[in-house]
N, C-alpha and C positions, 0 to 999 in steps of 0.2 A: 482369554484373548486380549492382547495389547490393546492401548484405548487409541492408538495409529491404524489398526485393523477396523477397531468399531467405528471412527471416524469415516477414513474412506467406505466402509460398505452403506455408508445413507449415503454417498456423494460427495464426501468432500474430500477436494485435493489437494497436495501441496501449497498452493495457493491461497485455498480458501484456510486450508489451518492456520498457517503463519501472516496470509495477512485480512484475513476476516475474524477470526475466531479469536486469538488471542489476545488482540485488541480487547474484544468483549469480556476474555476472562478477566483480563488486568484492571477494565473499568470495574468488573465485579469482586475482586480481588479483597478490598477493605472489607464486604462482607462475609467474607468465608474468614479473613482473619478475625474476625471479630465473634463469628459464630463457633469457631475453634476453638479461640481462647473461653467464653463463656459454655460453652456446650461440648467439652473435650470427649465426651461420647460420639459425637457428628461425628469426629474425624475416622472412625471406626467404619464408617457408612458410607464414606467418600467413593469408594469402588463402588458398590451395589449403588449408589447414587447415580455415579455417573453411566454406570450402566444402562439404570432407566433411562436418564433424561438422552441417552445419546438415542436408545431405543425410540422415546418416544419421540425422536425427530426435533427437540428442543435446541440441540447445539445447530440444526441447521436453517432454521429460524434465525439463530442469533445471528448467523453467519451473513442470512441474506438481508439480515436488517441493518446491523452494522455495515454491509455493501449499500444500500439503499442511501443512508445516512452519509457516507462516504463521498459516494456520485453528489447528492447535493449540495456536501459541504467543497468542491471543487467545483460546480456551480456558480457557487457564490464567490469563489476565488478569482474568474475569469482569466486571464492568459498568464496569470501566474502559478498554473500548475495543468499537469495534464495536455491533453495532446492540443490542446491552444496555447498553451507555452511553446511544445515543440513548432508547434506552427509558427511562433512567432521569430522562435531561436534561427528559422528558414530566411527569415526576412532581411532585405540588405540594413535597412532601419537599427536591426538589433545589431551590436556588437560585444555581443555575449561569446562567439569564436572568433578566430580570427578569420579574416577576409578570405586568406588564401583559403584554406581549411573550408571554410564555407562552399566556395568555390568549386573544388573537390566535389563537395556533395552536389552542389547543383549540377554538374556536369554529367557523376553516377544519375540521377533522376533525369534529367532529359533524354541519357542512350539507354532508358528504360521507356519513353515515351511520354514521360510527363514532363506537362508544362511547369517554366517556374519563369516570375516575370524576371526581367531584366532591371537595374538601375533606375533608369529612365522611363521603363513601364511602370515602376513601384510608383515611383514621383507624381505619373501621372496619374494612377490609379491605385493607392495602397491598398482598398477593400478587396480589387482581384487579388494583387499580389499575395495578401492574407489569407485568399480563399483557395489560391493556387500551393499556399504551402500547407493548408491543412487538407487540401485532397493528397500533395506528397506523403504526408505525416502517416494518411488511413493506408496509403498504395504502401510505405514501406512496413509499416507495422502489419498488416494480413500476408507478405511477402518474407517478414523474418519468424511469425506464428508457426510453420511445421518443426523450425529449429530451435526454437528460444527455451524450450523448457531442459533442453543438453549444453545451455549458453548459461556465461553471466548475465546477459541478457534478461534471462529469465528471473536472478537472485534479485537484479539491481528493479525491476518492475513488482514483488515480491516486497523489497523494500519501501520504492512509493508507496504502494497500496495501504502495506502495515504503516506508515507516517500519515496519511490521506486520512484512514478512516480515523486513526485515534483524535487526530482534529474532528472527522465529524460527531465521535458522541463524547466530543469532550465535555459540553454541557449537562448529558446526564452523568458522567464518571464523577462528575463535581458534586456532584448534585448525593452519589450513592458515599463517596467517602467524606464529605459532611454528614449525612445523616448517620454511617455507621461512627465516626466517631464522636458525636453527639450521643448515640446510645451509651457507647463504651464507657465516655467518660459520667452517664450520670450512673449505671449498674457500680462503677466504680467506688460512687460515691452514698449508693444506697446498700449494696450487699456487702458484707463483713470478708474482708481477707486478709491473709496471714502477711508475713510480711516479705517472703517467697513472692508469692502471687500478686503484691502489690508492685515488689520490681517490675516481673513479666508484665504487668497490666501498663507499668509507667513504658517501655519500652515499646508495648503495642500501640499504645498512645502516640509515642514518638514517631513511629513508623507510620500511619493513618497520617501525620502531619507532613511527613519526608512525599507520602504519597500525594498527598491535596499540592505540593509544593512540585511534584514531579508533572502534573497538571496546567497547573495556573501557569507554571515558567518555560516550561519547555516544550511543551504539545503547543506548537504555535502556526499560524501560517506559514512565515519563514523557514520552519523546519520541513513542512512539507514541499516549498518550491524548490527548498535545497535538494530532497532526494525528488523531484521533475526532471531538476536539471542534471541530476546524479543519471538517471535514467534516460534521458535525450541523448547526453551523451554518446552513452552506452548504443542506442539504436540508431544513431547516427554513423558512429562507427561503422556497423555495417554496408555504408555506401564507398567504404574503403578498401573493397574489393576490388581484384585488377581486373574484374572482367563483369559486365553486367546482366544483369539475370537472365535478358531473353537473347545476349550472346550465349552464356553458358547452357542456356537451355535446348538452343539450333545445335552446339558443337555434341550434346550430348548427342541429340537424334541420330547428328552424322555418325558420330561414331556407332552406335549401337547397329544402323544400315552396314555401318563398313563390316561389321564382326557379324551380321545374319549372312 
């Protein structure tokens, strides 16, 4: 059976593979290269391996720890990622879109029934106004939920997620491909090898460094508010509909009345 079949039948889905799971493999990563290069038998085992571990419910452990760690490390971000960014992206304060554009969306969300403060109510009250844009943020987000998984919507959310969590266990990914290339380079320098296998070993080396360097530089906060707002966007769009939901939701009834 495909390891996409063994996946989904403990539970996990598109989601959780590409932005929980892989995360976790890539933090694990430096050890499997490492256990490869020294242990070139393992790689024989890698199927039957994954087999088990998918068996014994280990990949979805990982899945929901790495989710765990993700949630807190967005947390600790505050309205620079996640749906208190989009909340804030609402606010007249932010000039993250343009005015008009903005505008737009507030209009879609009030002839859906929600409040959003005005200019002048922000001024006078920016905590409602913040709190009126993240009740918008949950009202649009459970409203584009039945359709988002047949949307970009869906890829661009998919995205954050896999950028969010690798910020969260960026501390232990550091943490594993220090230690696996600490091993490598001292076996390196205790076991005897040819001069074959000392290239491959200087390469694997390199690569364990390309990796700690893919880490430290680029798994940063920044990158993760970049795909927030990659994904605000995206969910925002949606209120650029010419008609709004609980219009299109009466025209449906009528119609279906007209055609019983």
């Amino acid at each position: 059976m495909p390891i996409g079949d063994h996946l989904r039948n403990i539970g996990l889905d598109r989601y959780d593979i590409n932005a929980r799971l892989k995360p976790a493999l890539l933090a694990l990563l430096p050890a499997f290269i490492v256990v490869g290069f020294w242990f070139p038998q393992a790689r024989t085992l890698t199927g039957v391996g994954l087999g088990i571990v998918t068996t014994c419910g280990v990949t979805y452990l990982m899945a929901q720890t790495v989710r765990r760690l993700g949630r807190a490390v967005e947390r600790s971000i505050g309205e620079q990622a996640g749906r208190l960014h989009s909340a804030r992206l609402l606010t007249h304060s932010d000039t993250t879109f343009a005015a008009e554009t903005k505008a737009r969306y507030h209009a879609y969300l009030e002839n859906n029934g929600l409040n959003i403060s005005s200019l002048e109510e922000e001024r006078l009250d920016p905590n409602q106004a913040f709190e009126r844009a993240r009740s918008a943020v949950d009202w649009l987000l459970n409203h584009t939920r039945p359709t988002a998984k047949q949307s970009l919507l869906f890829d661009e959310n998919i995205a954050y997620g896999f950028y969010r969590n690798l910020y969260g266990i960026k501390p232990l990914a550091i943490g594993i491909v220090i230690a696996a290339a600490t091993t490598h380079v001292a076996l390196m320098v205790i076991a005897p090898l040819d001069a074959t296998s000392l290239r491959t070993g200087a390469l694997v080396a390199g690569l364990l460094v390309a990796l700690l360097a893919l880490w430290l530089f680029f798994v940063s906060g920044s990158v993760v508010t970049d795909a927030s707002l990659a994904y605000a966007e995206k969910l925002f769009s949606q209120c650029e509909s010419p008609a709004p939901v609980a219009s299109r939701q009466a025209r449906s009834s009528k119609e279906s009345r007209k055609v019983s």
